[in-house]
C-alpha positions in Angstrom: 83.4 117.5 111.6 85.8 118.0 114.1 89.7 118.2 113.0 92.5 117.6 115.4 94.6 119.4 113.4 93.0 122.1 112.6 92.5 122.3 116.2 96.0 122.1 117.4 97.5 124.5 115.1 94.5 127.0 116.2 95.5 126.6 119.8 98.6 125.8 119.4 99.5 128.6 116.3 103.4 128.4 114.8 106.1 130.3 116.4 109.6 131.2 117.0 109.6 131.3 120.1 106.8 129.5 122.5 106.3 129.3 126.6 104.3 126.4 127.8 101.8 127.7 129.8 98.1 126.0 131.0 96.6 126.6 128.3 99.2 124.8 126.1 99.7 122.3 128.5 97.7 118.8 128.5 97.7 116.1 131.0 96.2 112.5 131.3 96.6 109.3 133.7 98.7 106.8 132.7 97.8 102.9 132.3 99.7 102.3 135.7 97.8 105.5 137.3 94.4 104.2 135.8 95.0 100.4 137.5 95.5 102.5 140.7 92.0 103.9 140.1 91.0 100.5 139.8 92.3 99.1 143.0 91.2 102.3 144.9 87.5 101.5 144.1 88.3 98.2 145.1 90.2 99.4 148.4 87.0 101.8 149.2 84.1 99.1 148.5 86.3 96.9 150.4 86.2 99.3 153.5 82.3 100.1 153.0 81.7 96.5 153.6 83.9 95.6 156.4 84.0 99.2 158.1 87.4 99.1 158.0 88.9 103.1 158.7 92.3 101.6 157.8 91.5 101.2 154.6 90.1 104.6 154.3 93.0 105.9 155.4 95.2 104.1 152.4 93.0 104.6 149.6 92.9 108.4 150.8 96.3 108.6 150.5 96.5 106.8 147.1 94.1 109.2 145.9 96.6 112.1 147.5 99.4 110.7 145.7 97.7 110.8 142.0 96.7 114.7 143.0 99.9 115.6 144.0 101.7 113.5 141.0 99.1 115.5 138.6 100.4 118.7 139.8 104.0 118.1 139.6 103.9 116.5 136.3 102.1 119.7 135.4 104.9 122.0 137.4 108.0 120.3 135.3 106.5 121.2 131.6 104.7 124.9 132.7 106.9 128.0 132.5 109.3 126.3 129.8 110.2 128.3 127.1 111.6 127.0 123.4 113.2 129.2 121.0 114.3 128.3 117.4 117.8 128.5 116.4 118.5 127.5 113.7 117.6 124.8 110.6 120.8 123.5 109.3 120.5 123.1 105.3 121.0 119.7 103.8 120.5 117.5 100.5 117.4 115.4 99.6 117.6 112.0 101.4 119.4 112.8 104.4 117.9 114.3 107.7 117.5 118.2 108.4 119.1 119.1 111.6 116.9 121.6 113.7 118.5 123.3 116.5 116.6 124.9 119.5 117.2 126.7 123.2 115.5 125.1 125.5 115.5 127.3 129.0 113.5 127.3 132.4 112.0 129.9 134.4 114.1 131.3 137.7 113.8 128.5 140.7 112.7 125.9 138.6 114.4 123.0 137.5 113.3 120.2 134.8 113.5 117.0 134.6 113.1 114.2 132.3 111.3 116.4 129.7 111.3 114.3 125.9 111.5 116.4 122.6 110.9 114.9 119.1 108.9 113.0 116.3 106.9 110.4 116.0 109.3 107.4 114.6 112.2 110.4 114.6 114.8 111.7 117.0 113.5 111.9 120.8 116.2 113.7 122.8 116.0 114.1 126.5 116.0 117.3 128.6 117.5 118.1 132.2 117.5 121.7 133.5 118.9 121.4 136.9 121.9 123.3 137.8 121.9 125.2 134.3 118.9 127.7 133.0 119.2 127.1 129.6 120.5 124.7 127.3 120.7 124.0 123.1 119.3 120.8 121.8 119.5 119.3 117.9 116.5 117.2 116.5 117.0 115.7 113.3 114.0 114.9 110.8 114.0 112.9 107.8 113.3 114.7 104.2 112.3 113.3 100.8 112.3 116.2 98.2 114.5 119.7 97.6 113.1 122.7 98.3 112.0 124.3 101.6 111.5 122.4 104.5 109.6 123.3 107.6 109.7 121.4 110.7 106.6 119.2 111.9 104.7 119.6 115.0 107.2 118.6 117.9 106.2 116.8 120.4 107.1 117.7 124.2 106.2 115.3 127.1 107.3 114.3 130.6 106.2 111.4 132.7 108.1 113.4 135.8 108.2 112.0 138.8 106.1 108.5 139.0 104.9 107.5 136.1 101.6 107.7 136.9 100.4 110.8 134.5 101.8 112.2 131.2 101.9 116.0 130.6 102.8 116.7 126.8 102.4 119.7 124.9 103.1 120.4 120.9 105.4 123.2 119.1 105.6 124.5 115.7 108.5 126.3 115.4 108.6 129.2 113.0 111.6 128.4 111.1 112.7 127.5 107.3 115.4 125.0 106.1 116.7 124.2 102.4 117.0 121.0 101.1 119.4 120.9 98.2 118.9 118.5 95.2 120.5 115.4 96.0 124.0 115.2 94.7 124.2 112.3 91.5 126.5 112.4 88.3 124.8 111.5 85.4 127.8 109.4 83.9 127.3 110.2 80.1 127.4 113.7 81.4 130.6 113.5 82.9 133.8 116.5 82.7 136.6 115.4 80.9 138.7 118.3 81.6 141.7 117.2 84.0 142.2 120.1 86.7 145.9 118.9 87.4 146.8 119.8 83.9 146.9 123.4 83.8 148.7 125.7 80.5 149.2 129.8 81.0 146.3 130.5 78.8 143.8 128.0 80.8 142.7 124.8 81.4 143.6 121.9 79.3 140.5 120.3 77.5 141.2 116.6 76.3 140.2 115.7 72.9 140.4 118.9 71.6 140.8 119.8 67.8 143.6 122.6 68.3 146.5 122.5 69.2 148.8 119.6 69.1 149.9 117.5 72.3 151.8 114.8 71.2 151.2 110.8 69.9 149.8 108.2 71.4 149.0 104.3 70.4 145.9 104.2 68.6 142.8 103.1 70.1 139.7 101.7 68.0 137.6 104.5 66.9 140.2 107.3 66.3 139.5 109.1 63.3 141.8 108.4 60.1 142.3 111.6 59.3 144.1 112.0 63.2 146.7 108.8 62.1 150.2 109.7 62.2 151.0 108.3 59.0 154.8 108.9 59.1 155.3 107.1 62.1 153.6 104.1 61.0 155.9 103.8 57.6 158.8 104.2 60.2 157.5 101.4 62.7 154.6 99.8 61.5 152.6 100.6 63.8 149.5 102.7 64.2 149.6 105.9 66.1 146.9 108.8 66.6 147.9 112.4 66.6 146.2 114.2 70.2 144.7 117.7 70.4 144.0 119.8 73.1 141.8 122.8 73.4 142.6 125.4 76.2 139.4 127.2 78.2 139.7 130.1 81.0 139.7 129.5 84.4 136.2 130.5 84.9 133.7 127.3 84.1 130.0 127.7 83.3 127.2 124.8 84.3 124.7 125.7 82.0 121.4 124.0 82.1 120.9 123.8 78.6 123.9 122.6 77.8 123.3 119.4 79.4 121.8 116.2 77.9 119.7 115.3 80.3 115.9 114.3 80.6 113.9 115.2 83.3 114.0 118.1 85.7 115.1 116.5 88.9 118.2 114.7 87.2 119.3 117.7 85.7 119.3 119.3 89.5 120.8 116.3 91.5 123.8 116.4 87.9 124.2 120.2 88.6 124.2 119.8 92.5 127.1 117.0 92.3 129.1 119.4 89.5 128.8 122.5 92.0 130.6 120.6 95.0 133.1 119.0 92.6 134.2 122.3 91.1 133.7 123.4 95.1 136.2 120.9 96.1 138.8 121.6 92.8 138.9 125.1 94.1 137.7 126.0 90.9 136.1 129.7 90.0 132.5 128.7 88.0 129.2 129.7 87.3 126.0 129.1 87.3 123.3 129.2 84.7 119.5 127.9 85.0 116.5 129.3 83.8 115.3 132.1 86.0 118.5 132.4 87.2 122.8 133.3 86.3 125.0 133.3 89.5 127.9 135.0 88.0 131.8 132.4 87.9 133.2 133.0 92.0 134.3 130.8 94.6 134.6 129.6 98.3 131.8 128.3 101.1 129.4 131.2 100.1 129.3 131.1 96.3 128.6 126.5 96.7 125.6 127.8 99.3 124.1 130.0 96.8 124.7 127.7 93.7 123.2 124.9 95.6 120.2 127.0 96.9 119.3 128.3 93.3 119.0 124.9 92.6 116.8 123.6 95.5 114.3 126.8 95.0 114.1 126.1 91.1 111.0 126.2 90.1 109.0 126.8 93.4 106.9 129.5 94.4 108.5 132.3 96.5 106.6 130.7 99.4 105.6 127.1 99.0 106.9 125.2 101.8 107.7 121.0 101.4 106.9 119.1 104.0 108.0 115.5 105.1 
């Protein structure tokens, strides 16, 4: 049984970097172009039965102008060349930005050429004065992981109308979608970054060290009531403890309280660009896996794409 698919990718094989020649190159009539057709028969029977040579002459040169419109339809995809730049890294849910060199052979120029998805991003492409130029197609995305680019689809309808030359890429490149970002509110860091002692970070609700008195709230433990201030005014006050913890913070997979694997990524993913953001030094620690406590644009990329790869094979690739 015959498998388009199968087909296309045989013909058609992934790469980083494809030239559209004939043999990639496909071409049909349009609906316009194929009600031409029509009317040419018409014209020529017409002309049969009435001898008529000026209506030889037109449907002649209708038929000239569909040849001639086939070969420059043709002449504006052939020779183009489309190079993968780059897949821009993003989190699940939103769309992965692919960006790609689109350039034209010496003497040539391009016009009206379309690049994109099905129900996606289509983005049009004019070479006239310049040779090359860089284009961006975005492409929705559902799960973390890898993410490799669709079949994109290249077609022109240059200069009538009347034909449609199209051609399809698969570009050899490899983008990481990072577990989308969600707090699990039970799961929540209490530990105020503004409030800062020599030996650390203050911890709220610790069981050391004393911070002070505060009005008491419903729940406090008895054994925390400051009893002398209550014979002096009455009223009931709580005695407040604080814990101190080095700079360097841990987000350690079994420490959270979590079920299921994907919430325990999309928790982790929103910690790593909240510590990111506090300028804070932390690590990371998953099983398979222990990114060591640092900092700054690179350390966030690797945290986050630790946790997109967990638990996929070395090679699997997720497509949308």
């Amino acid at each position: 049984m015959f498998n388009f698919d199968q087909w296309v990718n045989k013909r058609l094989p992934k790469a980083a970097e494809v030239t559209l020649t004939q043999r990639k190159i496909f071409i049909l009539p349009s609906r316009v172009s194929l009600a031409l057709i029509v009317m040419i028969i018409l014209l020529f029977l017409l002309g049969i039965n009435f001898q008529n040579s000026l209506v030889y002459v037109v449907c002649f040169w209708l038929i000239g102008l569909l040849v001639i419109n086939i070969f420059y339809c043709y002449r504006n995809l052939a020779g183009l060349t489309v190079k993968a730049v780059a897949a821009e890294p993003c989190f699940a849910g939103e769309k992965m930005v692919l960006e790609l060199e689109v350039s034209r052979p010496l003497k040539q120029r391009k016009s009206a050429i379309f690049f994109g998805w099905r129900n996606e991003d289509l983005v049009e492409v004019n070479l006239l004065d310049q040779q090359s130029t860089r284009i961006k197609l975005s492409h929705s995305t559902k799960e973390r992981g890898r993410f490799s680019p669709p079949r994109i689809d290249v077609f022109t309808r240059y200069p009538t109308g009347l034909a449609t030359a199209w051609s399809y890429i698969t570009m050899d490149v490899e983008g990481i979608v990072y577990p989308e970002p969600i707090e699990q509110t039970n799961q929540a860091d209490n530990r105020n970054v503004e409030d800062e002692a020599e030996n650390g970070v203050e911890i709220l609700n610790g069981s050391n060290d004393f911070a002070g008195v505060r009005e008491y709230q419903a729940g406090d433990s008895p054994k925390h009531i400051h009893w002398g201030q209550y014979a002096k005014t009455g009223d009931l006050y709580t005695k407040s403890f604080v814990d101190y913890e080095g700079q360097e913070l841990w987000l350690d997979w079994d420490s959270l309280n979590i079920n299921g694997v994907e919430l325990r990524l999309s928790h982790l993913s929103s910690m790593v660009l909240s510590f990111h953001e506090q300028q804070r030094q932390f690590g990371l620690r998953i099983p398979g896996a222990v990114l060591q406590p640092g900092s700054g644009e690179t350390h966030k990329v690797l945290c986050l794409t630790a946790l997109a790869l967990y638990g996929l094979p070395s090679q699997e690739v997720s497509n949308d």
